[in-house]
PDB file with one MODEL, atoms N, CA, C and O in Angstrom:
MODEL        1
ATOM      1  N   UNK A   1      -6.585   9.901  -4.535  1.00  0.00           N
ATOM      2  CA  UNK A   1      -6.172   8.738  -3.782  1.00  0.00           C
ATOM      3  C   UNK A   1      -5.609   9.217  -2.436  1.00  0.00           C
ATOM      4  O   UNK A   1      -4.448   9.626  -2.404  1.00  0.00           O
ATOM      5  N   UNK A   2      -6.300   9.194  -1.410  1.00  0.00           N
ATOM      6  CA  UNK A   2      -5.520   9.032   0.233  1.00  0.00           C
ATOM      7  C   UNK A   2      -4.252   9.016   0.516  1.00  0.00           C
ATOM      8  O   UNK A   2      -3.596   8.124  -0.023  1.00  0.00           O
ATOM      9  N   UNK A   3      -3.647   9.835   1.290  1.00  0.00           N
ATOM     10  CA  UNK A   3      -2.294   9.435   1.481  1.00  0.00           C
ATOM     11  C   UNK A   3      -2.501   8.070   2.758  1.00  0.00           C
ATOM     12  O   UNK A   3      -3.387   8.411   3.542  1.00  0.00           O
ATOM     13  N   UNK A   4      -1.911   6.681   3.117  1.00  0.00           N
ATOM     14  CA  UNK A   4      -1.781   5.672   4.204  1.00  0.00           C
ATOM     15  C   UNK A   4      -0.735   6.473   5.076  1.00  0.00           C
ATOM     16  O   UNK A   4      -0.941   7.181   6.062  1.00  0.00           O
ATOM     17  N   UNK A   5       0.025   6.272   4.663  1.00  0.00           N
ATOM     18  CA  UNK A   5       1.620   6.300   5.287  1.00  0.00           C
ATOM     19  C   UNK A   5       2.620   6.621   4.239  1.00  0.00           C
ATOM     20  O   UNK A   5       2.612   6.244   3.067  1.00  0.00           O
ATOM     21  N   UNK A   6       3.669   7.542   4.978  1.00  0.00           N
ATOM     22  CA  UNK A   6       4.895   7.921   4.174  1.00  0.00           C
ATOM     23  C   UNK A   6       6.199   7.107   4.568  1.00  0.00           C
ATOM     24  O   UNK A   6       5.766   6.811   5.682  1.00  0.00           O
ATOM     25  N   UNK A   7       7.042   6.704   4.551  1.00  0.00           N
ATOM     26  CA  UNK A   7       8.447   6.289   4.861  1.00  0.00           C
ATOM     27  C   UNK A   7       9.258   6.413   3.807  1.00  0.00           C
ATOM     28  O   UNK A   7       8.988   6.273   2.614  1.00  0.00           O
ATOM     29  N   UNK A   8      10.660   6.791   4.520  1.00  0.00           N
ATOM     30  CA  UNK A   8      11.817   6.792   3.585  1.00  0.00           C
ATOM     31  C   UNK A   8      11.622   7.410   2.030  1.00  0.00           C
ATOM     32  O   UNK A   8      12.492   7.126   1.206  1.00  0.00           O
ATOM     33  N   UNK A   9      10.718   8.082   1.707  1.00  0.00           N
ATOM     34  CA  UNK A   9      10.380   8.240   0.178  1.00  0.00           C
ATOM     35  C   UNK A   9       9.627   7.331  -0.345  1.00  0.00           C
ATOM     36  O   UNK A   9       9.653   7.071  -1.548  1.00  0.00           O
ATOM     37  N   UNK A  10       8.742   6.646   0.645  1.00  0.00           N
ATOM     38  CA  UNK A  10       7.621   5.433  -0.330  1.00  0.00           C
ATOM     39  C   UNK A  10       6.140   6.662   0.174  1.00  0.00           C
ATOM     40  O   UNK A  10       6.248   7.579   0.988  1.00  0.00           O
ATOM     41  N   UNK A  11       5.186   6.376  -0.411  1.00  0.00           N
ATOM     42  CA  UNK A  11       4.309   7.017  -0.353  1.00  0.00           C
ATOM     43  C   UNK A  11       3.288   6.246  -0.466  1.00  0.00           C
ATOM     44  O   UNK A  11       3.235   5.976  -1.665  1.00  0.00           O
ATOM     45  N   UNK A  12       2.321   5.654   0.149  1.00  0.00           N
ATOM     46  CA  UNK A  12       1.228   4.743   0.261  1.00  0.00           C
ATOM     47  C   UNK A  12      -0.007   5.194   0.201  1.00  0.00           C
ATOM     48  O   UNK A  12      -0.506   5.700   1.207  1.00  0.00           O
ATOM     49  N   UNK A  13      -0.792   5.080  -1.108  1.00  0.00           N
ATOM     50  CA  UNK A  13      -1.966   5.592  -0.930  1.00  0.00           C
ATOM     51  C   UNK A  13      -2.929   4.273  -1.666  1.00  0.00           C
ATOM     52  O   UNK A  13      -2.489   3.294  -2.268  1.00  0.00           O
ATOM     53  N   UNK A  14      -4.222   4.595  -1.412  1.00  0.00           N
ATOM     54  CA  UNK A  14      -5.226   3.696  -1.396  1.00  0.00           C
ATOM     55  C   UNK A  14      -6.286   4.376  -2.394  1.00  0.00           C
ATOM     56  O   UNK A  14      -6.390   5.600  -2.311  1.00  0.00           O
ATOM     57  N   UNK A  15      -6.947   3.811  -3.171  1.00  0.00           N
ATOM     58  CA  UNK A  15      -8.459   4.457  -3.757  1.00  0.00           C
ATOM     59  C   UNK A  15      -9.288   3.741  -2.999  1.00  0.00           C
ATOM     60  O   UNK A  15      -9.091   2.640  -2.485  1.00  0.00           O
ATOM     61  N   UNK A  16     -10.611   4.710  -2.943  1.00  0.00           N
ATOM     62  CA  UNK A  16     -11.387   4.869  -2.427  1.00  0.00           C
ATOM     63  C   UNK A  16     -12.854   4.686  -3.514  1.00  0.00           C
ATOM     64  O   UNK A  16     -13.345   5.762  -3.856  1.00  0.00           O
ATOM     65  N   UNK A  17     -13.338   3.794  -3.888  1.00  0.00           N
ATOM     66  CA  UNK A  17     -14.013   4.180  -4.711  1.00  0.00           C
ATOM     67  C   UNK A  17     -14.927   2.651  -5.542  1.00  0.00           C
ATOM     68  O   UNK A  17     -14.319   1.632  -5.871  1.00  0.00           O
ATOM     69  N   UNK A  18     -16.382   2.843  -5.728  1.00  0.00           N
ATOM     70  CA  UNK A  18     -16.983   1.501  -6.060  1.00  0.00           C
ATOM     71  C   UNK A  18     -16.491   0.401  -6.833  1.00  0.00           C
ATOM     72  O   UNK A  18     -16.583  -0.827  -6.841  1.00  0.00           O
ATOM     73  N   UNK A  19     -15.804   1.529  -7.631  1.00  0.00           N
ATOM     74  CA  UNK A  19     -15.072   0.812  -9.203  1.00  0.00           C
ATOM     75  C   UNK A  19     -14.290   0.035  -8.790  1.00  0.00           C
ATOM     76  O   UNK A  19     -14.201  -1.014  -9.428  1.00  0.00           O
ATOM     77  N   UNK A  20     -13.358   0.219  -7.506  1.00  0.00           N
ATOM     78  CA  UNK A  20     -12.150  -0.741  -7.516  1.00  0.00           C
ATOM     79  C   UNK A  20     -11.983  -2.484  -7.128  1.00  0.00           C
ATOM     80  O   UNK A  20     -12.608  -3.330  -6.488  1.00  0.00           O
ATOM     81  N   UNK A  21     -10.955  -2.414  -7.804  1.00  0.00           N
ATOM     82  CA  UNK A  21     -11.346  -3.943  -8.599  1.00  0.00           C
ATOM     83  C   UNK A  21     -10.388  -4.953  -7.093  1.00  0.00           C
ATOM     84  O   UNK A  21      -9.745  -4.511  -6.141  1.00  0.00           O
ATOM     85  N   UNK A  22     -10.707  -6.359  -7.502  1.00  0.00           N
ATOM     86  CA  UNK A  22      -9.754  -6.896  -6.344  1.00  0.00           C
ATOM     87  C   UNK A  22      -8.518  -7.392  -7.226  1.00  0.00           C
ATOM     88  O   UNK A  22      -8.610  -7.473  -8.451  1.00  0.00           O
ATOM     89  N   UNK A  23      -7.317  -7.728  -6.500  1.00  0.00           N
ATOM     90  CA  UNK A  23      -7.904  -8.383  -4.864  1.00  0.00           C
ATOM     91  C   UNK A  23      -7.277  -7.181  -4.360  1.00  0.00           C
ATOM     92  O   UNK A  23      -6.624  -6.411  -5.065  1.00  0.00           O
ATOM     93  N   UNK A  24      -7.559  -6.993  -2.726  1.00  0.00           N
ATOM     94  CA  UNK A  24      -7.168  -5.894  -1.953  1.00  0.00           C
ATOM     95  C   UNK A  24      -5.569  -5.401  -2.342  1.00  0.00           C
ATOM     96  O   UNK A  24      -4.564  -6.110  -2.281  1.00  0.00           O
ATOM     97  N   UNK A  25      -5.638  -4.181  -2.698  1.00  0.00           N
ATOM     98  CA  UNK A  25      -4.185  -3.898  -2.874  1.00  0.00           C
ATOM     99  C   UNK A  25      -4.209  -2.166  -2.266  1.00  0.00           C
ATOM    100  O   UNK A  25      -5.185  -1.512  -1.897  1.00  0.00           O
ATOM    101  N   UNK A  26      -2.667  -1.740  -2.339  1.00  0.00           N
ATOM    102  CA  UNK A  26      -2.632  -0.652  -2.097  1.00  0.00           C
ATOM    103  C   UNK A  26      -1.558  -0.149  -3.405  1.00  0.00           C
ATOM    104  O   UNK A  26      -1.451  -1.015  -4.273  1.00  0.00           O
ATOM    105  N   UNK A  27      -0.790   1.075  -3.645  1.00  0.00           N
ATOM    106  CA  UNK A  27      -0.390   1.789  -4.731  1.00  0.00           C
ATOM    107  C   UNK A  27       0.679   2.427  -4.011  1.00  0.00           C
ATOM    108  O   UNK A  27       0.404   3.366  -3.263  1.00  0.00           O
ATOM    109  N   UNK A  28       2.198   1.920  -4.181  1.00  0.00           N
ATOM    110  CA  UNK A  28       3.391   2.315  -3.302  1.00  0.00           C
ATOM    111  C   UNK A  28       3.848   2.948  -4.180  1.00  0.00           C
ATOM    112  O   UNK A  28       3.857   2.285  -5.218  1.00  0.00           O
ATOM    113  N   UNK A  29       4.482   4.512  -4.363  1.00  0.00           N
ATOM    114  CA  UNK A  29       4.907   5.579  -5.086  1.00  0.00           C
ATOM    115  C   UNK A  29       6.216   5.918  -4.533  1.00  0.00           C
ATOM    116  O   UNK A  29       6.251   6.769  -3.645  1.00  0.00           O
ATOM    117  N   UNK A  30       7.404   5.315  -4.973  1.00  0.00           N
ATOM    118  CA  UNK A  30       8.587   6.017  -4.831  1.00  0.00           C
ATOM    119  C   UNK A  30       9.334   6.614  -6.139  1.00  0.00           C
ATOM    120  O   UNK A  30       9.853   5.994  -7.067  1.00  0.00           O
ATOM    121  N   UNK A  31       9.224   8.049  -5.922  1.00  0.00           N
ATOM    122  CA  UNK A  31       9.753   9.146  -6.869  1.00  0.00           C
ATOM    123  C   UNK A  31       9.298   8.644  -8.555  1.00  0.00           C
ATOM    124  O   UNK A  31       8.085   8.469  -8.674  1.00  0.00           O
ATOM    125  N   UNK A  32       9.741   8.515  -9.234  1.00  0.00           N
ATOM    126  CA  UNK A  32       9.203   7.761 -10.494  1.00  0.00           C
ATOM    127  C   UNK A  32       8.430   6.865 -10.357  1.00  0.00           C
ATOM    128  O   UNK A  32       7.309   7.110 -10.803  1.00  0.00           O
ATOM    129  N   UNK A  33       8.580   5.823  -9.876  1.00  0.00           N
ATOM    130  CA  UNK A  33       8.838   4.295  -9.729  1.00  0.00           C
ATOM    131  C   UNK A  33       6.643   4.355  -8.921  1.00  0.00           C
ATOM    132  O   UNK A  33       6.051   5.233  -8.294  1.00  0.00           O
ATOM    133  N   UNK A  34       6.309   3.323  -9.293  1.00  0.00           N
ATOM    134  CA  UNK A  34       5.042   2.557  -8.342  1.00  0.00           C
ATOM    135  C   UNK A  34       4.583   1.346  -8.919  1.00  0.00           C
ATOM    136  O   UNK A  34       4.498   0.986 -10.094  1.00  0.00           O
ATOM    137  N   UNK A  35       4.290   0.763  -7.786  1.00  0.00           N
ATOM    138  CA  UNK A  35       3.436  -0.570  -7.688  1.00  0.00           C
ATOM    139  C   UNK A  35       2.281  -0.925  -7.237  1.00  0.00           C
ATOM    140  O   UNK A  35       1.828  -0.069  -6.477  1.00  0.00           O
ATOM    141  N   UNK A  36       1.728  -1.662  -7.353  1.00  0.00           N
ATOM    142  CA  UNK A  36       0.417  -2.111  -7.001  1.00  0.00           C
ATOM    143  C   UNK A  36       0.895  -3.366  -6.103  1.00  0.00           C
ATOM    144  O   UNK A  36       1.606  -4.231  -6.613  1.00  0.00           O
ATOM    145  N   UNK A  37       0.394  -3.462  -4.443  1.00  0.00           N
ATOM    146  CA  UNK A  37       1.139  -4.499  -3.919  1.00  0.00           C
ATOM    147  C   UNK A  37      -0.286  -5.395  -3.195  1.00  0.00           C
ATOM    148  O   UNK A  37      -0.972  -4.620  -2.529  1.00  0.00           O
ATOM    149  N   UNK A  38      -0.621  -6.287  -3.203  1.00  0.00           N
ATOM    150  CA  UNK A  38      -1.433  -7.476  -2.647  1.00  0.00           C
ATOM    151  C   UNK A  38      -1.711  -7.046  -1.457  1.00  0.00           C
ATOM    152  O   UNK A  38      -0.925  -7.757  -0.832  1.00  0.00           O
ATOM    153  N   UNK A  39      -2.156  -6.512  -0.784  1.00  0.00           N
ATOM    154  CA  UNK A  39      -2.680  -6.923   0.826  1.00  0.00           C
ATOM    155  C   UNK A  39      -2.364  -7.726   1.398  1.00  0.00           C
ATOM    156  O   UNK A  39      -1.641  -7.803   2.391  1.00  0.00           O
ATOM    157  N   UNK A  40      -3.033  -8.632   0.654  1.00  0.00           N
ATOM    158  CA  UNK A  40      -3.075 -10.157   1.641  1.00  0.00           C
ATOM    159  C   UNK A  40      -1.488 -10.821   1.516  1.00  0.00           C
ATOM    160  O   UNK A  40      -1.038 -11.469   2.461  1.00  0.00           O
ATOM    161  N   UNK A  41      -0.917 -10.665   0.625  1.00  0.00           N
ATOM    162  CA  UNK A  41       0.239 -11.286   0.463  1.00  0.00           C
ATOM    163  C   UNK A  41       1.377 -10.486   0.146  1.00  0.00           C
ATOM    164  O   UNK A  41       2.333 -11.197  -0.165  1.00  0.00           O
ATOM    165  N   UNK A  42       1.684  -8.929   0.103  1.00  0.00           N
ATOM    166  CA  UNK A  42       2.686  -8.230   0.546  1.00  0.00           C
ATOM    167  C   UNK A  42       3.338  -8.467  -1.253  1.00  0.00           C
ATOM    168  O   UNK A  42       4.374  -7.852  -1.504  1.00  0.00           O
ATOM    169  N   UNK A  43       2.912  -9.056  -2.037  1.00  0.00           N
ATOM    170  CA  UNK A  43       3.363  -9.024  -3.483  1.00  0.00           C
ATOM    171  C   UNK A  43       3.410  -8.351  -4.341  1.00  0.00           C
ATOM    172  O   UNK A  43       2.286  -8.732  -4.670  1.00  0.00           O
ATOM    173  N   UNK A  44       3.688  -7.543  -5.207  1.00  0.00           N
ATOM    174  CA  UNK A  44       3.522  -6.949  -6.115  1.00  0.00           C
ATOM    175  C   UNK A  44       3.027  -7.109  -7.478  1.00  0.00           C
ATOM    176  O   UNK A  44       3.527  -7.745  -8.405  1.00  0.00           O
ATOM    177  N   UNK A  45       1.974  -6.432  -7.435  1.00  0.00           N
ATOM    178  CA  UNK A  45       1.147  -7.339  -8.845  1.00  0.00           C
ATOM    179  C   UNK A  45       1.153  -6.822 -10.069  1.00  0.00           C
ATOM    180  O   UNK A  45       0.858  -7.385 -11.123  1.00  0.00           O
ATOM    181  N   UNK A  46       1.644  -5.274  -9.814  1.00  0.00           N
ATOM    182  CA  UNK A  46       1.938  -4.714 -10.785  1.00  0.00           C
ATOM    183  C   UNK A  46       2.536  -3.693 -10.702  1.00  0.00           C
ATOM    184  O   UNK A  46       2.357  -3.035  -9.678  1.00  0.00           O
ATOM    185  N   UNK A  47       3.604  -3.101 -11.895  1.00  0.00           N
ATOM    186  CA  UNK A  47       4.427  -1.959 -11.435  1.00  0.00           C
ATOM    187  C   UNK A  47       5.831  -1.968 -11.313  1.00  0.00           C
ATOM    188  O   UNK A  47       6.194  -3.144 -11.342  1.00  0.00           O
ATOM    189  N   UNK A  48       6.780  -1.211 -11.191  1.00  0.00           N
ATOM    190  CA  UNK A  48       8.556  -1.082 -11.251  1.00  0.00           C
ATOM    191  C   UNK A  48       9.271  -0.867 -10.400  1.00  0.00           C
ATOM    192  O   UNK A  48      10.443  -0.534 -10.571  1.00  0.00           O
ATOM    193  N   UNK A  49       8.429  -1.089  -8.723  1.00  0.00           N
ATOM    194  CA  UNK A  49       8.909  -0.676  -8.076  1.00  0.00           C
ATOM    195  C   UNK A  49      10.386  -1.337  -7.499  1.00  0.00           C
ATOM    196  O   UNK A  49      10.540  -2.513  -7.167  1.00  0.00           O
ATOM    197  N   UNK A  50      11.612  -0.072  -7.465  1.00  0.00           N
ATOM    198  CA  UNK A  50      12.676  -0.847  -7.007  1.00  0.00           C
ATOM    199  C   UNK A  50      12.942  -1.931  -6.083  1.00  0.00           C
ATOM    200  O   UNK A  50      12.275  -1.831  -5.053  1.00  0.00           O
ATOM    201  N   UNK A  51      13.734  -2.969  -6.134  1.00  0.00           N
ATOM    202  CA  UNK A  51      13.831  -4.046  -4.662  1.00  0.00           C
ATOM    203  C   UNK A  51      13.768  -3.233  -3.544  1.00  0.00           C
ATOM    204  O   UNK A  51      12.797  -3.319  -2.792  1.00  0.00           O
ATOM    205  N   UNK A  52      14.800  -2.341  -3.299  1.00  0.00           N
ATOM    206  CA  UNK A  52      14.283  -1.866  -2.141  1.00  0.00           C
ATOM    207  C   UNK A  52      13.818  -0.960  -1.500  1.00  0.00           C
ATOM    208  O   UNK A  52      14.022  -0.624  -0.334  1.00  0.00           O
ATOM    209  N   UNK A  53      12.874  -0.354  -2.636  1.00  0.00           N
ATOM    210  CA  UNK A  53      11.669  -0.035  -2.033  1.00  0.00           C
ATOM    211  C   UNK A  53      10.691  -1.227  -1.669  1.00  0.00           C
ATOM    212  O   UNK A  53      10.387  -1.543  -0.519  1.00  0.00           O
ATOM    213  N   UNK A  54      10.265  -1.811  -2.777  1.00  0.00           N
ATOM    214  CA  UNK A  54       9.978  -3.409  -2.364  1.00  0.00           C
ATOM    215  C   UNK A  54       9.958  -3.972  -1.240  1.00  0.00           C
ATOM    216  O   UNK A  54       8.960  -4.220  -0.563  1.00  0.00           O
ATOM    217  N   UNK A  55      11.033  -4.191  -1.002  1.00  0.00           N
ATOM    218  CA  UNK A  55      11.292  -4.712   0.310  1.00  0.00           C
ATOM    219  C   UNK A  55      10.533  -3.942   1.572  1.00  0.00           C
ATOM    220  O   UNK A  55       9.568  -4.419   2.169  1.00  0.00           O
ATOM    221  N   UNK A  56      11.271  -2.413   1.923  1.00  0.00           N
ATOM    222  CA  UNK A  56      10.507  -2.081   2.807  1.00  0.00           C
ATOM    223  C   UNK A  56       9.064  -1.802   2.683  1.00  0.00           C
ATOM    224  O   UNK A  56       8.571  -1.434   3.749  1.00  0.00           O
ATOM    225  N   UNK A  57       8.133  -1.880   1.554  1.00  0.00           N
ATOM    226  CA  UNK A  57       6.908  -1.536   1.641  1.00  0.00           C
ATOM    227  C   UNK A  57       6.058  -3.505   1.950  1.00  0.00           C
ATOM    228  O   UNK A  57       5.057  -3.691   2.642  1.00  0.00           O
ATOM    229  N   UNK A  58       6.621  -4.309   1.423  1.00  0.00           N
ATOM    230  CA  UNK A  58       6.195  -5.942   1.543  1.00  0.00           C
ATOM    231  C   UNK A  58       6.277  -5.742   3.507  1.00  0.00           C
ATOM    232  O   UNK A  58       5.241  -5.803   4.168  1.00  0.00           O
ATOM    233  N   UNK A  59       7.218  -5.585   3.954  1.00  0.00           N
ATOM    234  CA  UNK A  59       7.357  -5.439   5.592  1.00  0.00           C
ATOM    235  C   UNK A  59       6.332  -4.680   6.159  1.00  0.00           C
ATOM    236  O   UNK A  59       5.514  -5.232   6.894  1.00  0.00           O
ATOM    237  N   UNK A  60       6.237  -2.916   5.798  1.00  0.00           N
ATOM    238  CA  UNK A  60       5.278  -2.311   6.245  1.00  0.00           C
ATOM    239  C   UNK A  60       3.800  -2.880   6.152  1.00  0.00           C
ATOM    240  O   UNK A  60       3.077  -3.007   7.141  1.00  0.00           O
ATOM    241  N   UNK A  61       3.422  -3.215   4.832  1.00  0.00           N
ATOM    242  CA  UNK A  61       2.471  -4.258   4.881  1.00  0.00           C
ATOM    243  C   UNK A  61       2.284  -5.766   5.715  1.00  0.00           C
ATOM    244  O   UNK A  61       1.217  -6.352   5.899  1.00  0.00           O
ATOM    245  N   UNK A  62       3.157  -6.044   5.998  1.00  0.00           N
ATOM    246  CA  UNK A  62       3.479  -7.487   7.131  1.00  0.00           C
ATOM    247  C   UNK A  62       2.570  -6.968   8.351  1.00  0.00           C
ATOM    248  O   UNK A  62       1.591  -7.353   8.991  1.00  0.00           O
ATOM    249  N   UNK A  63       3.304  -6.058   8.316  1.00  0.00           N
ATOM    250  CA  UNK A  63       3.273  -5.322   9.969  1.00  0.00           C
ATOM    251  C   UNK A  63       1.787  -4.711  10.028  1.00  0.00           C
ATOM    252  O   UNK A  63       1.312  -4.992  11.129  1.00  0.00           O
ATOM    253  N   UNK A  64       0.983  -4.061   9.333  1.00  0.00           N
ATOM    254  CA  UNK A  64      -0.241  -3.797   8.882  1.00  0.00           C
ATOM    255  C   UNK A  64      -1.437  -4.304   8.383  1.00  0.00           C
ATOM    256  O   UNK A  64      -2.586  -3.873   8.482  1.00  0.00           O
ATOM    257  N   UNK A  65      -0.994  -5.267   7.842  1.00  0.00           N
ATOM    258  CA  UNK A  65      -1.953  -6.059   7.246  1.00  0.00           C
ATOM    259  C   UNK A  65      -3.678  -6.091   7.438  1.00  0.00           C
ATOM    260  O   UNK A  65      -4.490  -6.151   6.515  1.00  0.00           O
ATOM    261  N   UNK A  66      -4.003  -6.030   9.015  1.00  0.00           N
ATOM    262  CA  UNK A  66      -5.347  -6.178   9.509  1.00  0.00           C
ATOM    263  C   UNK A  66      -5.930  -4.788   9.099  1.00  0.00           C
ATOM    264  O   UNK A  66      -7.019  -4.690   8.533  1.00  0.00           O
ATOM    265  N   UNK A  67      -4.958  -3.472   9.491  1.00  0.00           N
ATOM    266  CA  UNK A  67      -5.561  -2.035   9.627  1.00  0.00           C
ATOM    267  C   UNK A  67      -5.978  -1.643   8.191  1.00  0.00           C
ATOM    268  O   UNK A  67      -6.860  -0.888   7.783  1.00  0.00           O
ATOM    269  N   UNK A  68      -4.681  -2.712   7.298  1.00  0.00           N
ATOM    270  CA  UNK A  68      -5.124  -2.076   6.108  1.00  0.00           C
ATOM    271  C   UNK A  68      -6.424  -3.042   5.281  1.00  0.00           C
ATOM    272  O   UNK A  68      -7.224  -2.439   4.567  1.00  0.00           O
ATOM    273  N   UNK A  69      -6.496  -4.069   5.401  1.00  0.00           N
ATOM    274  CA  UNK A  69      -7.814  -4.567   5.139  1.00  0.00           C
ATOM    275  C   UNK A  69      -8.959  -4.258   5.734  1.00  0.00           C
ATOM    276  O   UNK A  69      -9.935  -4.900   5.347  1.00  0.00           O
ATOM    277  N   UNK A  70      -9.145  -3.373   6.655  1.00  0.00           N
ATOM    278  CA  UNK A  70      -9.937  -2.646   7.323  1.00  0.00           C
ATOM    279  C   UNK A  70     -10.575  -2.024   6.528  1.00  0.00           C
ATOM    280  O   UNK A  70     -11.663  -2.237   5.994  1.00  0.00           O
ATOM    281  N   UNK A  71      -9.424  -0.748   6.417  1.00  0.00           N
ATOM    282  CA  UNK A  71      -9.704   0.426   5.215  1.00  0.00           C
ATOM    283  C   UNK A  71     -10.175  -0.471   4.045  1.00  0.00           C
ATOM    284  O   UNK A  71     -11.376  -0.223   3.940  1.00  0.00           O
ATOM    285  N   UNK A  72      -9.899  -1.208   3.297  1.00  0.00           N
ATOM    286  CA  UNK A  72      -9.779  -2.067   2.145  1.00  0.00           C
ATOM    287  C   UNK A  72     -11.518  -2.234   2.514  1.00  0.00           C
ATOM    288  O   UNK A  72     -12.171  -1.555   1.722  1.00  0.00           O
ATOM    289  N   UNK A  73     -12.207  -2.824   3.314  1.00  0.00           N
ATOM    290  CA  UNK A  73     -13.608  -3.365   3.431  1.00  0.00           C
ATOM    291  C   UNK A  73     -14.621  -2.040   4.064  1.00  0.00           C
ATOM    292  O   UNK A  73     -15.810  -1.742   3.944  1.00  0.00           O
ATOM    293  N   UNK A  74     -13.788  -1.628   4.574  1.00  0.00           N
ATOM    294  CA  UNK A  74     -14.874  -0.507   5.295  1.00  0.00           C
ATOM    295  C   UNK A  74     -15.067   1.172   3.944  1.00  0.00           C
ATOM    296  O   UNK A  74     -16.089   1.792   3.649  1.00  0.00           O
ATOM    297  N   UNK A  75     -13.942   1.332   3.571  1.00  0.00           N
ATOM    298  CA  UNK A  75     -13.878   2.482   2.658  1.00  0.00           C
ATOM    299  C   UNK A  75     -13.150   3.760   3.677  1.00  0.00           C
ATOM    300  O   UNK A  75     -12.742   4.778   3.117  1.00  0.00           O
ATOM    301  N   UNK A  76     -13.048   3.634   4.967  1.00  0.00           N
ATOM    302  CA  UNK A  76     -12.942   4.560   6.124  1.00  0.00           C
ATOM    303  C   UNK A  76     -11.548   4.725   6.210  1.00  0.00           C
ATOM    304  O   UNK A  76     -10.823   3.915   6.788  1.00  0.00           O
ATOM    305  N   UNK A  77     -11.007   6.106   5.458  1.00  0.00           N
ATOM    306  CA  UNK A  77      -9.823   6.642   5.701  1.00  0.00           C
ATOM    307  C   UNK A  77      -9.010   6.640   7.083  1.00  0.00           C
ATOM    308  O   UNK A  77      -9.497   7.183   8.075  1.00  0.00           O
ATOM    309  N   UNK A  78      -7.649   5.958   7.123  1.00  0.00           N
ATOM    310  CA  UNK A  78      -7.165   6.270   8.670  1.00  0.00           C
ATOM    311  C   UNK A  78      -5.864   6.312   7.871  1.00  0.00           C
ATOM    312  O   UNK A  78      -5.900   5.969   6.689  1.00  0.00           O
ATOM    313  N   UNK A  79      -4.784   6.685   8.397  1.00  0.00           N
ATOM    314  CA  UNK A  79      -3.569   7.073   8.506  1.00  0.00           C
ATOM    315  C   UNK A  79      -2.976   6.131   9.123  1.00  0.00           C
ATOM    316  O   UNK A  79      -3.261   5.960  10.308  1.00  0.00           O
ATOM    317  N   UNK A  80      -1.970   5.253   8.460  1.00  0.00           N
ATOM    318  CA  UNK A  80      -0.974   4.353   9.634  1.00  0.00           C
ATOM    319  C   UNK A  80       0.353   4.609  10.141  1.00  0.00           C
ATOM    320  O   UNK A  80       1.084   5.242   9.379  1.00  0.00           O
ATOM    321  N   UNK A  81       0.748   4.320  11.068  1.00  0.00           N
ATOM    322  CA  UNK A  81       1.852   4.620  11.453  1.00  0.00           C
ATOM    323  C   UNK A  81       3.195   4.017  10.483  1.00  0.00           C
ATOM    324  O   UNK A  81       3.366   2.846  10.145  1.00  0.00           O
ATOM    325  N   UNK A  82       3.941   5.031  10.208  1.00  0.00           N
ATOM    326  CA  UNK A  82       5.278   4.715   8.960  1.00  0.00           C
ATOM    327  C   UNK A  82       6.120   3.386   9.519  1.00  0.00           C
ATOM    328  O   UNK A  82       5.960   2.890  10.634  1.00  0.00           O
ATOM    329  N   UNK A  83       7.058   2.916   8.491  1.00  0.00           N
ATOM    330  CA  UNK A  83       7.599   1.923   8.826  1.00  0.00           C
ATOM    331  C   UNK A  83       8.863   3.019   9.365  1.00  0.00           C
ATOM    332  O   UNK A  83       9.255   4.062   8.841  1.00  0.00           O
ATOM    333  N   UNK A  84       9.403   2.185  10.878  1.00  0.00           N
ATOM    334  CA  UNK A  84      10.139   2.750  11.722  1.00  0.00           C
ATOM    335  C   UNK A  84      11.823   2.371  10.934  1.00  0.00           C
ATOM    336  O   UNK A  84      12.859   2.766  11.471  1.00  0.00           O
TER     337      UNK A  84
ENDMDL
END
C-alpha cells in the first residue's frame, strides 16, 4: 500500500489494485490504531481510529479531496502535501 501523506503520526496510504472495492476510501494508520475513511465524505467506515486522530485526518481529507479522488480513479501514485 503507497505511502499519501504523513502528519503528526497519521500515516495515509491507499491500495492500488483491481480488487478494490468502493466507495473511494483511503487507510489512516496511527501507531496501533487504523481506519478506513470515505473520500467523498471524510467519514470513517471502518476501524478504531482515535477522535483525534480522526479529526485531523477528516480535515486533511477536506482539504484534499479532488487530488485524492484523482489517485482513487486514475490508479497514479502522487504524494500530498501533510496537514500543516
Amino acid at each position: 500500500m503507497p505511502v499519501i501523506s504523513r502528519f503528526y503520526g497519521v500515516i495515509i496510504k491507499m491500495y492500488f489494485s483491481q480488487s478494490e472495492h468502493n466507495p473511494p476510501h483511503l487507510h489512516a494508520i496511527y501507531g496501533d490504531y487504523m481506519g478506513a475513511i470515505d473520500i467523498r465524505t471524510g467519514e470513517m467506515i471502518e476501524g478504531d481510529l482515535p477522535n483525534r486522530a480522526l479529526k485531523m485526518v477528516k480535515e486533511w481529507t477536506s482539504l484534499h479531496r479532488e487530488e485524492l479522488m484523482k489517485i482513487w480513479e486514475t490508479q497514479e501514485f502522487t504524494e500530498i502535501t501533510p496537514l500543516d
